[in-house]
SETIGU-290553 format. One record per residue (C-alpha): residue number from 1; x, z, y. Coordinates in Angstrom, 2 decimals. Each point is the difference from the previous one (the first is absolute). Example, Ala and Ser with C-alpha at 12.3 -4.5 7.8 and 13.67 -1.06 7.14 Angstrom:
R   pos      east        up     north
R     1     12.30      7.80     -4.50
R     2      1.37     -0.66      3.44
***
This chain:
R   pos      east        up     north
R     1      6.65    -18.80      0.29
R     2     -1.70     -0.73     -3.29
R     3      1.60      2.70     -1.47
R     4     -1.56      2.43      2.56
R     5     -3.16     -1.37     -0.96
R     6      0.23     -0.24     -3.88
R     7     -3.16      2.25     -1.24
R     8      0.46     -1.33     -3.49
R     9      2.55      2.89     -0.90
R    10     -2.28      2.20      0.76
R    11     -0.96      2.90     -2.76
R    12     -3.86     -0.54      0.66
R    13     -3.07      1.97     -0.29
R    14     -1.73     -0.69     -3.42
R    15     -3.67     -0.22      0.54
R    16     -2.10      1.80     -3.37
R    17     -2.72     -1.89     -1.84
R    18     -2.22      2.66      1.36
R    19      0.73     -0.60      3.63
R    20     -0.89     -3.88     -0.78
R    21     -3.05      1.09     -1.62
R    22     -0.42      1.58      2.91
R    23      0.66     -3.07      2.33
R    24     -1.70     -1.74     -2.09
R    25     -3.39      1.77      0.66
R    26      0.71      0.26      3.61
R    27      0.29     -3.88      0.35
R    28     -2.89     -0.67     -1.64
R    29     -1.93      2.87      2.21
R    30      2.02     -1.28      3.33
R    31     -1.96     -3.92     -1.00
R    32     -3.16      1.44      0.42
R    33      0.39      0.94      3.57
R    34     -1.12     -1.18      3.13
R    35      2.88     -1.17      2.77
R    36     -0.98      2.17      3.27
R    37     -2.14     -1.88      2.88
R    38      0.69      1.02      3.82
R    39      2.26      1.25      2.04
R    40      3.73     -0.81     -1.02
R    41     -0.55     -0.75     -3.45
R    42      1.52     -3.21      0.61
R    43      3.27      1.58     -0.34
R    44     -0.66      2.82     -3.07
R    45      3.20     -2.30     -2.09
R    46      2.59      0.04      2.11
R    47      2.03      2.16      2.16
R    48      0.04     -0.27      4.06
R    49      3.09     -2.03     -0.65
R    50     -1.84     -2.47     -2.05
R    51      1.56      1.14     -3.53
R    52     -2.39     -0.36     -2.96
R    53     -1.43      3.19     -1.23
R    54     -1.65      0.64     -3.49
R    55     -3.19      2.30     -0.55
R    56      2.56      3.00     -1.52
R    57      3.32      0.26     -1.10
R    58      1.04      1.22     -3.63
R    59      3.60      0.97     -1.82
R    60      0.07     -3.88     -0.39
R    61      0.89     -0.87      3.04
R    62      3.62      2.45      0.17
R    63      0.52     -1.26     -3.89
R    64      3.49     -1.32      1.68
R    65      1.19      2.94      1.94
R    66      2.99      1.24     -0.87
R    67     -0.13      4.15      1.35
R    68      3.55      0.07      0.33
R    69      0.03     -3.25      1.44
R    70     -2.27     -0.26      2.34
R    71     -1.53      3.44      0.74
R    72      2.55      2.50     -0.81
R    73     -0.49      3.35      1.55
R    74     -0.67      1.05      3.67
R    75      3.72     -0.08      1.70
R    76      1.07     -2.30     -2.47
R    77      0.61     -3.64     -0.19
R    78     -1.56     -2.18      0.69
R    79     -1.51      2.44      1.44
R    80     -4.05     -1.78      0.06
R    81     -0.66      4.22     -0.13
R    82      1.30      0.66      3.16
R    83      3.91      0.66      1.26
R    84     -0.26      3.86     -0.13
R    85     -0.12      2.20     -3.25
R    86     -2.76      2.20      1.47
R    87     -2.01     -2.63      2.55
R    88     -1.55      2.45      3.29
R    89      0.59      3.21     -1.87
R    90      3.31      0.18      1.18
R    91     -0.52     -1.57      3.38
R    92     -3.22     -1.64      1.62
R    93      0.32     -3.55      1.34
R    94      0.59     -0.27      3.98
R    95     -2.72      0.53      2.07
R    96      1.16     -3.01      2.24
R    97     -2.39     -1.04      3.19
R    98      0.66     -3.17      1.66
R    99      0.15      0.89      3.63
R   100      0.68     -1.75      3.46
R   101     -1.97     -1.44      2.97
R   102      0.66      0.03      3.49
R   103      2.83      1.61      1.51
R   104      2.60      1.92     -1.71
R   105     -0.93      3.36      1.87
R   106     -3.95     -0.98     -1.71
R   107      1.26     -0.29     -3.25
R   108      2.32      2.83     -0.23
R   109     -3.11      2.57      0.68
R   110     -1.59     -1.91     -2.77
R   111      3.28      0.75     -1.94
R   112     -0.43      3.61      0.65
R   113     -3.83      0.41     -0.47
R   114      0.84     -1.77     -3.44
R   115      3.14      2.18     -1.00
R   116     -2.44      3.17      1.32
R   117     -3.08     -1.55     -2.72
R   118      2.60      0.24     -3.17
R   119      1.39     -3.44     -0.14
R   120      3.46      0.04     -1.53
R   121      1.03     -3.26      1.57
R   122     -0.09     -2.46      3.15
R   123     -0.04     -3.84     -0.04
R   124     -0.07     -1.98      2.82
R   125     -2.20     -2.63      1.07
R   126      1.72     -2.41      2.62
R   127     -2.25     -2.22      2.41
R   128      0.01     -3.33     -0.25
R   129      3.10     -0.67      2.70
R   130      2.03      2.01     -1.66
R   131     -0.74     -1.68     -3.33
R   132      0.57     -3.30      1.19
R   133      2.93      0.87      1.81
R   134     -0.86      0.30      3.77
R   135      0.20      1.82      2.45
R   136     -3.12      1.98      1.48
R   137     -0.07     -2.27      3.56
R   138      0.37     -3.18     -1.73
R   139     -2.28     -2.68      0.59
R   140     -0.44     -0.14     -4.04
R   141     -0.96      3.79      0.36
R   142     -3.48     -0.21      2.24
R   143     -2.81      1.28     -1.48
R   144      2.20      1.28     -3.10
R   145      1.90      3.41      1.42
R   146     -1.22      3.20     -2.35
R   147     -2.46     -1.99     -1.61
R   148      0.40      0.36     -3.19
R   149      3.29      2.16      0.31
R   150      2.23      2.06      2.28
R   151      1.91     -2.08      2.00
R   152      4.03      0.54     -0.33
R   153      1.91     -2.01      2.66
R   154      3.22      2.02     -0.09
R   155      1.83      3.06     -1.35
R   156     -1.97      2.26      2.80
R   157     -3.38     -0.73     -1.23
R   158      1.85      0.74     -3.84
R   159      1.11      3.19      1.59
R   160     -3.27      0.90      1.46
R   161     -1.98     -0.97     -3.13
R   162      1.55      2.76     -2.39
R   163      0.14      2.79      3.22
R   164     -0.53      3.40     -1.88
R   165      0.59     -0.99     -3.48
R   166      2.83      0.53     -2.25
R   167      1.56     -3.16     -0.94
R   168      2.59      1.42     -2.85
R   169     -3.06      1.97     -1.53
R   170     -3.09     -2.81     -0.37
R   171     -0.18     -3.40     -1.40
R   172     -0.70     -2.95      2.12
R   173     -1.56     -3.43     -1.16
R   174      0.13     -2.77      2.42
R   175     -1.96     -3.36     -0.67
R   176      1.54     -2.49      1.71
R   177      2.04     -3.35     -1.61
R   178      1.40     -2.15      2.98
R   179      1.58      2.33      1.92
R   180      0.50      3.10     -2.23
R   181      3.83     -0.54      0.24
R   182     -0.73      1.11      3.50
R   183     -2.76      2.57     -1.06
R   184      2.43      1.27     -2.35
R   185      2.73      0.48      2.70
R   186     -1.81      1.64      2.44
R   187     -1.45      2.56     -2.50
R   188      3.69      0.89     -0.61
R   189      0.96      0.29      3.33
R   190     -2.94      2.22      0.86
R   191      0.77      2.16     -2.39
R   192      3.90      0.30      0.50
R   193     -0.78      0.68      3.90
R   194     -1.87      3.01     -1.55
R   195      3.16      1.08     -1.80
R   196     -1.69     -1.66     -3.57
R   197      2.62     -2.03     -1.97
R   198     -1.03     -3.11     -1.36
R   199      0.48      1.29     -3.97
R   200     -2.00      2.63      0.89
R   201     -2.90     -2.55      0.89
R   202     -2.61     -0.46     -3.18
R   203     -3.21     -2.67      0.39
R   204     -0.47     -3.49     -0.65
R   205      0.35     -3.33      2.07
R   206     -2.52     -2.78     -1.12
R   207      2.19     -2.81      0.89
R   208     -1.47     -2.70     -2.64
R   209      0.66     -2.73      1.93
R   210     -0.88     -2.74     -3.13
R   211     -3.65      1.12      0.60
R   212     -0.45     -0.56      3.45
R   213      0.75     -3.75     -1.24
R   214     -2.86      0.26     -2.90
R   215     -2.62      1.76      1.53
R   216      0.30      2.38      3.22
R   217      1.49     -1.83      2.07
R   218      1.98      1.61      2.69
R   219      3.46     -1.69     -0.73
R   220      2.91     -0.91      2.82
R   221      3.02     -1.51     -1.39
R   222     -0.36     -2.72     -3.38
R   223      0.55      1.43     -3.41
R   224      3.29     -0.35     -0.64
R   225      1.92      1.67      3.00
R   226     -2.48      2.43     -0.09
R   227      0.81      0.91     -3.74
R   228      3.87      0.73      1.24
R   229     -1.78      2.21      2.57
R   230     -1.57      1.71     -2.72
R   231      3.39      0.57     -2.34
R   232      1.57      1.43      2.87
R   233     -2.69      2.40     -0.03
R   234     -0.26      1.30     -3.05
R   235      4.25     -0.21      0.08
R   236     -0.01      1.89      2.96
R   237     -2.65      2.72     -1.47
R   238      1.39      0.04     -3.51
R   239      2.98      1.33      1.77
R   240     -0.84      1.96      2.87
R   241     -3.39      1.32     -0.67
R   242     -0.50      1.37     -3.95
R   243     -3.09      1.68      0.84
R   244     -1.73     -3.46      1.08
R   245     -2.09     -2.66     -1.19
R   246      1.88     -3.23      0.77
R   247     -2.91     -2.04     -0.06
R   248     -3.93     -0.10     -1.54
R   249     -0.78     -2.71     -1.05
R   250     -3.55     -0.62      0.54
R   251     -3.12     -1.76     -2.06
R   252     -2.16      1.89      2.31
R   253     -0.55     -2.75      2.18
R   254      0.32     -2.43     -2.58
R   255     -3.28      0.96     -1.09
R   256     -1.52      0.67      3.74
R   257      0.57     -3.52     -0.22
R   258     -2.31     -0.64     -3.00
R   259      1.97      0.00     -2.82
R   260     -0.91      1.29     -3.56
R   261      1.29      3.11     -1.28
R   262      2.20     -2.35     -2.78
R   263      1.52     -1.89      3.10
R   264      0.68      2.92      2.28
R   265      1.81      1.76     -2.86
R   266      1.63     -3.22     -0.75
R   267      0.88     -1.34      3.18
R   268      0.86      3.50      1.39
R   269      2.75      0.48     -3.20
R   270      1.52     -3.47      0.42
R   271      0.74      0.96      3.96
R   272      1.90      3.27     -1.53
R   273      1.90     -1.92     -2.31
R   274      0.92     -2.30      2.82
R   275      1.63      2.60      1.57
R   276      1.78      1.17     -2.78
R   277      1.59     -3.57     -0.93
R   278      0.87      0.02      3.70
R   279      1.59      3.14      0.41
R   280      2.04     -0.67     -3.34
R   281      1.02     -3.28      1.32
R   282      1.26      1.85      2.80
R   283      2.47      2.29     -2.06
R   284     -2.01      3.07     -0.44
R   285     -0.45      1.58     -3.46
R   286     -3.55      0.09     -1.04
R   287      0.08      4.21     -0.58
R   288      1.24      0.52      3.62
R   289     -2.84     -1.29      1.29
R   290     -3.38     -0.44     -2.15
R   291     -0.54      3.71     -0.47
R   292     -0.94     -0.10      4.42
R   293     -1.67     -2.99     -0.63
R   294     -3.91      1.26      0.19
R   295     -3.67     -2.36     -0.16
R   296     -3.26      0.17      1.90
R   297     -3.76     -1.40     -1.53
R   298     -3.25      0.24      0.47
R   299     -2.73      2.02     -1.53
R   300     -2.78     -2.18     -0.23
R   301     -3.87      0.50     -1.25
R   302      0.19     -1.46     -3.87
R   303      0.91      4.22     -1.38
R   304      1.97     -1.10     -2.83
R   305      0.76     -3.21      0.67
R   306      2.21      1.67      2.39
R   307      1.29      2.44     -2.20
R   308      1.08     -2.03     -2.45
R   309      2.27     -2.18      2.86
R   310      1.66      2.96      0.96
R   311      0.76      0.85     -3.80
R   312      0.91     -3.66     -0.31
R   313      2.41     -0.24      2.73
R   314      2.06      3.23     -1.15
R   315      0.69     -1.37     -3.48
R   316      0.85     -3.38      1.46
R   317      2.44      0.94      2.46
R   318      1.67      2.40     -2.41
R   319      0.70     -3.10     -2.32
R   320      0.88     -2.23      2.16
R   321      2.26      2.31      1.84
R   322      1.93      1.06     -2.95
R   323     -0.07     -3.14     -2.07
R   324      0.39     -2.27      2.74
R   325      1.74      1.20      2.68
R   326      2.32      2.36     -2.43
R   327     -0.99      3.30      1.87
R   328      1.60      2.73     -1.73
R   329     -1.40      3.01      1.98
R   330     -3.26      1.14     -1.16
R   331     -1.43      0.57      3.41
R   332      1.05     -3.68      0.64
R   333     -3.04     -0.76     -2.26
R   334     -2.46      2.33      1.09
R   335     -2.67     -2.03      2.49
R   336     -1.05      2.54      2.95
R   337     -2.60     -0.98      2.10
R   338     -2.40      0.75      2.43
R   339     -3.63     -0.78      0.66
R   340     -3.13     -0.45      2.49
R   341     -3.19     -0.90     -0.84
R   342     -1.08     -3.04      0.56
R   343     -0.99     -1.03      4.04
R   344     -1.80     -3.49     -1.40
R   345     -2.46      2.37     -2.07
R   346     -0.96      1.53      2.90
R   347     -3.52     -1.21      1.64
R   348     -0.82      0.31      3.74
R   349     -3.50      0.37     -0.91
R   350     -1.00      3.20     -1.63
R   351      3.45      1.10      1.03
R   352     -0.49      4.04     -1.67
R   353      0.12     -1.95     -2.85
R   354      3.51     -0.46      0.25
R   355      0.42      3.78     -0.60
R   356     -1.23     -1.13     -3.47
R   357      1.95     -3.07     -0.66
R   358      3.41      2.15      0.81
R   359     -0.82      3.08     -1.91
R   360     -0.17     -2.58     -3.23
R   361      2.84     -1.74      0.78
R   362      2.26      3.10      0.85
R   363     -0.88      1.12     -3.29
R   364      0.70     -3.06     -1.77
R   365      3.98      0.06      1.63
R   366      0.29      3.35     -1.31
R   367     -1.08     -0.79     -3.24
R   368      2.32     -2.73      0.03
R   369      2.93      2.66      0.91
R   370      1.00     -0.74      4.18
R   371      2.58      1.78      1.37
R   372     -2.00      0.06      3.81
R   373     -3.57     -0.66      1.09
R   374     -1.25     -1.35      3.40
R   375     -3.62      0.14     -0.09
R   376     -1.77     -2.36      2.39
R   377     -2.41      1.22      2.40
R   378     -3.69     -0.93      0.00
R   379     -0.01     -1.97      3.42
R   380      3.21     -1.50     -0.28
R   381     -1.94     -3.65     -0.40
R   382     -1.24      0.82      3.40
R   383      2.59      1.52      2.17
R   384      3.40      2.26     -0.49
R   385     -1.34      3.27     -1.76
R   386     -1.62      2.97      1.93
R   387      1.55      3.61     -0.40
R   388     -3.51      0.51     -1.82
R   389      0.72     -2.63     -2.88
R   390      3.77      0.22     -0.25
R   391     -1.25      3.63     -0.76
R   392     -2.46     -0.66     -2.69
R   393      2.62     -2.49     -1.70
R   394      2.32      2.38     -0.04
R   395     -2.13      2.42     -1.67
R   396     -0.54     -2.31     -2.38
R   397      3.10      0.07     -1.50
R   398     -0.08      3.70      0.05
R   399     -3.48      0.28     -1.72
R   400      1.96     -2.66     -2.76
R   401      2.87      2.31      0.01
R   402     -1.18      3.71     -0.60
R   403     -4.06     -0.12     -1.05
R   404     -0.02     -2.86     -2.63
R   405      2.81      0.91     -2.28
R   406      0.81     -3.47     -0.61
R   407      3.42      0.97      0.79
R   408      0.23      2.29     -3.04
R   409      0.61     -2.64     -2.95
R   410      2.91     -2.70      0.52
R   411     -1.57     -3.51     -0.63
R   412     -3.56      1.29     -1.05
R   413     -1.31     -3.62     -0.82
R   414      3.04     -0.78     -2.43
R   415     -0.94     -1.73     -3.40
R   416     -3.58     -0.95      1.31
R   417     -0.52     -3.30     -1.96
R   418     -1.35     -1.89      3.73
R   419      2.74      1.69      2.19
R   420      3.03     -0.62     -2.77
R   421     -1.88     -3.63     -0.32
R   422     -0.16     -0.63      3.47
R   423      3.57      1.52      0.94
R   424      1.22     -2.98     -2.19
R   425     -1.85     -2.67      1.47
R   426      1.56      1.10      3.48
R   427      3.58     -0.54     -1.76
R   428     -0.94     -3.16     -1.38
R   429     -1.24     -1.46      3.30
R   430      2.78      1.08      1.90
R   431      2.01     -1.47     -2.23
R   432     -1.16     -3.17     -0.19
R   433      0.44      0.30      3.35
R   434      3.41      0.45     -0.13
R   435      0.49     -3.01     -2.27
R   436     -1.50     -1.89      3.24
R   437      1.70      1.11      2.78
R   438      3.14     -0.45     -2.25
R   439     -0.85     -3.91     -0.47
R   440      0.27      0.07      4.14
R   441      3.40      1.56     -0.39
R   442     -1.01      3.20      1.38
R   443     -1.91      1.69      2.54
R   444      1.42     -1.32      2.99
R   445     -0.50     -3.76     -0.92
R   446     -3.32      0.87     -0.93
R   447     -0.95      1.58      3.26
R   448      1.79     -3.47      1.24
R   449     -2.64     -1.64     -2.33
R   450     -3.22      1.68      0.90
R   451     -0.27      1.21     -3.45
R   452     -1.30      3.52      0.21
R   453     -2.09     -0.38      3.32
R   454     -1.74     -3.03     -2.26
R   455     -0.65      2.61     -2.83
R   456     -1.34      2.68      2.44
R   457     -2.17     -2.67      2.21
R   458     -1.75     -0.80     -3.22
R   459     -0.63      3.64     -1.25
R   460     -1.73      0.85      3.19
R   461     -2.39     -3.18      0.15
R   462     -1.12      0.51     -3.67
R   463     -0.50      4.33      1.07
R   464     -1.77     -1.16      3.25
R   465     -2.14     -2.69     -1.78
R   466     -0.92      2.78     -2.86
R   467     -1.03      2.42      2.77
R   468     -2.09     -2.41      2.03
R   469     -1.87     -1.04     -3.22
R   470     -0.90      3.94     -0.21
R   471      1.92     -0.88     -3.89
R   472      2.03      3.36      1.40
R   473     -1.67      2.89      2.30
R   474      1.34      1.34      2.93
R   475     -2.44      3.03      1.02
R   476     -1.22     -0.24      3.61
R   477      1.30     -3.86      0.19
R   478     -1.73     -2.26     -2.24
R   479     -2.25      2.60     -1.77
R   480     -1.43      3.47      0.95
R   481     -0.23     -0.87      3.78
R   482     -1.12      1.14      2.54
R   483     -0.30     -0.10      4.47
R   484      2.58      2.26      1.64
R   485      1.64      0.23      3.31
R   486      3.95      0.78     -0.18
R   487     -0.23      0.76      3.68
R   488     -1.14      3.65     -1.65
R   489      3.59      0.46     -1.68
R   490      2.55      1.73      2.41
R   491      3.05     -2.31     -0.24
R   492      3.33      0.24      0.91
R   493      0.47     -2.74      2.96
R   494      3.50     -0.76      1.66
R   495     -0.12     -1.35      3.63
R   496      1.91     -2.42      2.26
R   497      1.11      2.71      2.07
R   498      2.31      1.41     -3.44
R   499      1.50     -3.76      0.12
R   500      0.58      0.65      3.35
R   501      2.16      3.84     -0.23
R   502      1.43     -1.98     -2.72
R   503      1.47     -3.40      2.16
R   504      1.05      3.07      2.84
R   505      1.93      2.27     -2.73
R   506      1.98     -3.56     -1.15
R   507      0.67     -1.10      3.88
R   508      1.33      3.73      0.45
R   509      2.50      0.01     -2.60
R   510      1.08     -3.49      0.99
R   511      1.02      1.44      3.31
R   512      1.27      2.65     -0.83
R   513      2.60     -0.86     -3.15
R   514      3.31     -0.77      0.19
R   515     -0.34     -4.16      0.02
R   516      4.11     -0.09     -0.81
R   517     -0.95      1.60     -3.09
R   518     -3.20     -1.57     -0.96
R   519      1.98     -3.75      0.52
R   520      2.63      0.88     -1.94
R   521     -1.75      1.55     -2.81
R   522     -1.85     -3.19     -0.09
R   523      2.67     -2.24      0.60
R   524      1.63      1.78     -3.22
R   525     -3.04      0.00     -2.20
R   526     -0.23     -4.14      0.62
R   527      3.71     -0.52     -1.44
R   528     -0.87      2.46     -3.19
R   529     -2.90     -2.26     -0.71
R   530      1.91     -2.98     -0.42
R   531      2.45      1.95     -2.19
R   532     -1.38      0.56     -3.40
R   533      2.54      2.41     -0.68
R   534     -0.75      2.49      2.78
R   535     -2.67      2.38     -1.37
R   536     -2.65     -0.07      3.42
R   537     -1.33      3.36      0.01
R   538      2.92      1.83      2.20
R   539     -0.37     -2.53      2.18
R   540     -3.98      0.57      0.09
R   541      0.57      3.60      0.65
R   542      2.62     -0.39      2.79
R   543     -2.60     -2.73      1.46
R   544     -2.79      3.24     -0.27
R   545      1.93      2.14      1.73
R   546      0.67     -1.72      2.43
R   547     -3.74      0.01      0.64
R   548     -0.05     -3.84     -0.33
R   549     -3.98     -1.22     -0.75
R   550     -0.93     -0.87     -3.02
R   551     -0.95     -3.85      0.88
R   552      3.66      0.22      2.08
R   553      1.70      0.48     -3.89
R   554     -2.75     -2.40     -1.26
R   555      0.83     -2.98      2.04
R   556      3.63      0.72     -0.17
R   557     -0.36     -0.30     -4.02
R   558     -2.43     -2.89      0.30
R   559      2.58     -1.97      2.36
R   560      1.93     -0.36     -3.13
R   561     -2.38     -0.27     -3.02
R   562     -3.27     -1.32      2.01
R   563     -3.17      0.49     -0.80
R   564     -2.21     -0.51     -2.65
R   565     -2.94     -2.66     -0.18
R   566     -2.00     -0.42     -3.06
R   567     -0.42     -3.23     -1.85
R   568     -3.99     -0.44     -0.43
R   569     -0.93     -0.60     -3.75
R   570     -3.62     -0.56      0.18
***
């Protein structure tokens, strides 16, 4: 690892004894000013991520960088430029709107109005239920059916969710980690019912089940069997699916959680390379695999603090990929990601300015070279998005796209002194990070540990302590205020009476399957989780179609691995 890290080879920048002249003057000049008084200007030296910042960067602080080393060109390793030659002139990122409440039949005309607006792309938001693995008329479910998803008890409300819309022809992202072996499964089935073969299928299944256990959350079954449910995964799709994204690994929620940018590129990294150790252990070669492999961050508020992590995390994983894990195959090194903007920037007062906030940070993940976009909507903090605002996000993007021309120029902020500075701080956290989670003996054992939720609880006190000292503004919250009355905003609101069509749809289908089928199907998928040789996913699929429930094939798995209960740390 020190060799990835050794700077001293590097052929250097010499500085001329004019430029220091230069410096020189500017020091003395920079003395003689005044520190700024009011609002924020507790926080003018350091990023939102706490990083130290200096009044201006010069051609001393790249004197180490290497060009071949550590920039190279755009397409090229390490590729800190970006993984394409020619950035969005060849090909814009994906216009990719998370999407789902209520039923399925609600979201699927949201599918269509969104498809009909110019978005190239669908990803689905699950409810809560489904997330968590049960079923709609749960107990566990009250209150939570299409609340902050589509609910998707069974194959039929898969079916009924992607009514109208070509399968084989768009992209699908589904964000879900517990059950997206199941999620995963029914979107095949639904689509071979339409006469779609699974290679055929292309889209991405989040299924980052090691940050659930850091920071999100929504977990079922402990670490460890769940990992083997994740290798069968990514076998299965390596195999049977080329056109899709075995898995995404996710810092997204790592920093909804309030992490820094350093520990959500970190932590997020270290959960990839998890899964690569584990699928290698398993017997798979590293090529077969890693090039389906795909990530998911945030866009936060800090402009080019975020840059510079997405620049950061490129060159990082290329290294490590090759000189680690002995990927040969050069799109086994190329990091592809997607992005949102951050939903912990956004304010519930003053909520238009969240129209603001996004615009930024959609620019800043394009600058930083994303593959796909989701752009959060402005009243998101306060409900699930109106056709209104999942409009103007969307337009958003598209003003990004085709009337700023940042598109135009591949890595435009390349060789800046503060972004080339900064991109190297990101790798040096990260890491050092590394280094730590390695002294635990990996990630598991530090999830075990309470290592990174630690790190992460103690990033968010010291951001919430610097924003209720006013050290950091938040317009509309703790400066620039104002009286206002939310009850003016037209929000999207999701009634009982949805849980209720929901529970009915579920009882039909239980009366009306084959129950031979659905016991056997279940019967078999119990004896295939006890044998760590027999890949799961056929069995998940023949469980699908049989129209068995999702929290049916979640208790059946959880009656041999159990359930998860975290250890508390604090």
């Amino acid at each position: 690892m020190a060799k990835m890290m050794d700077r001293a080879s590097g052929s250097g920048n010499p500085v001329s004894p004019e430029y220091l002249e230069q410096q020189r003057l500017w020091e003395a000049a920079s003395a003689k000013g005044k520190p700024r008084t009011g609002p924020g200007s507790g926080a003018t030296d350091r990023t939102l991520s706490d990083v130290p910042l200096k009044t201006v960067y010069g051609p001393e602080d790249i004197q180490h960088m290497d060009l071949a080393r550590d920039q190279a060109m755009p397409g090229q390793f390490p590729y800190t430029r970006g993984i394409h030659p020619n950035g969005y002139r060849d090909r814009l990122w994906t216009m990719r709107q998370f999407a789902g409440f209520g039923s399925a039949k609600q979201t699927n005309e949201r599918y269509h109005f969104l498809l009909s607006q110019g978005q190239m792309g669908l990803s689905v938001a699950f409810d809560m239920p489904t997330l968590m693995g049960y079923d709609s008329d749960a107990p566990q479910a009250r209150g939570e059916v299409g609340k902050c998803g589509v609910a998707i008890d069974t194959l039929a409300d898969m079916e009924t969710l992607f009514e109208g819309i070509d399968m084989g022809a768009i992209t699908t992202s589904m964000t879900i980690n517990g059950p997206a072996c199941i999620a995963v499964a029914q979107y095949i089935a639904a689509a071979e019912k339409k006469g779609i073969p699974r290679a055929k299928l292309g889209g991405t299944i989040q299924a980052d089940i090691l940050k659930e256990y850091i920071a999100q959350k929504e977990w079922i079954f402990p670490p460890r069997p769940h990992m083997r449910v994740i290798v069968d995964m990514i076998e299965f799709c390596t195999a049977q699916m080329p056109k899709w994204n075995t898995i995404s690994v996710s810092g997204y929620h790592i920093r909804e959680a309030g992490s820094t940018a350093a520990q959500e590129l970190a932590f997020t990294l270290a959960d990839g390379f998890a899964y690569v150790e584990a699928c290698m252990k398993h017997g798979m070669d590293v090529d077969s695999f890693a090039p389906r492999l795909s990530y998911f961050f945030n866009s936060h508020v800090d402009f080019f603090e975020e840059i510079a992590k997405f620049r950061a995390a490129r060159r990082i994983y290329a290294r490590h990929m090759r000189d680690k894990y002995g990927a040969k195959d050069p799109k086994s090194w190329q990091l592809r990601f997607h992005t949102q903007t951050a939903g912990c920037s956004a304010t519930a007062q003053q909520p238009e300015n969240n129209i603001v906030r996004v615009a930024y940070e959609a620019m800043a993940a394009v600058l930083g070279g994303t593959q796909s976009l989701h752009t959060n909507s402005m009243d998101e903090v306060l409900a699930l998005p109106s056709e209104k605002s999942v409009e103007i996000a969307l337009r958003t993007q598209q003003v990004l796209a085709f009337e700023t021309n940042v598109t135009n120029v591949v890595d435009p902020l390349g060789g800046s002194y503060y972004v080339e500075a900064l991109t190297d701080e990101m790798e040096r956290q990260a890491e050092a990070y590394f280094a730590q989670i390695e002294e635990y003996g990996g990630v598991v054992e530090a999830i075990e540990a309470g290592f990174f939720q630690k790190e992460i609880a103690e990033a968010s006190y010291r951001y919430q302590r610097s924003v209720e000292s006013k050290d950091r503004v938040i317009v509309g919250v703790n400066h620039f205020t104002r009286e206002e009355n939310i009850d003016d905003l037209e929000l999207l609101r999701i009634t009982e009476e949805t849980a209720r069509e929901q529970s009915s749809r579920v009882a039909e289908i239980r009366a009306t399957r084959d129950s031979a089928a659905v016991a056997a199907t279940l019967a078999r998928l119990k004896v295939a989780c006890g044998d760590p040789k027999d890949n799961l996913m056929p069995h998940l699929i023949d469980c699908v179609n049989a129209y068995c429930t999702e929290g049916e094939i979640v208790e059946a798995m959880v009656s041999v691995y159990g359930r998860y209960i975290e250890r508390s740390v604090f």
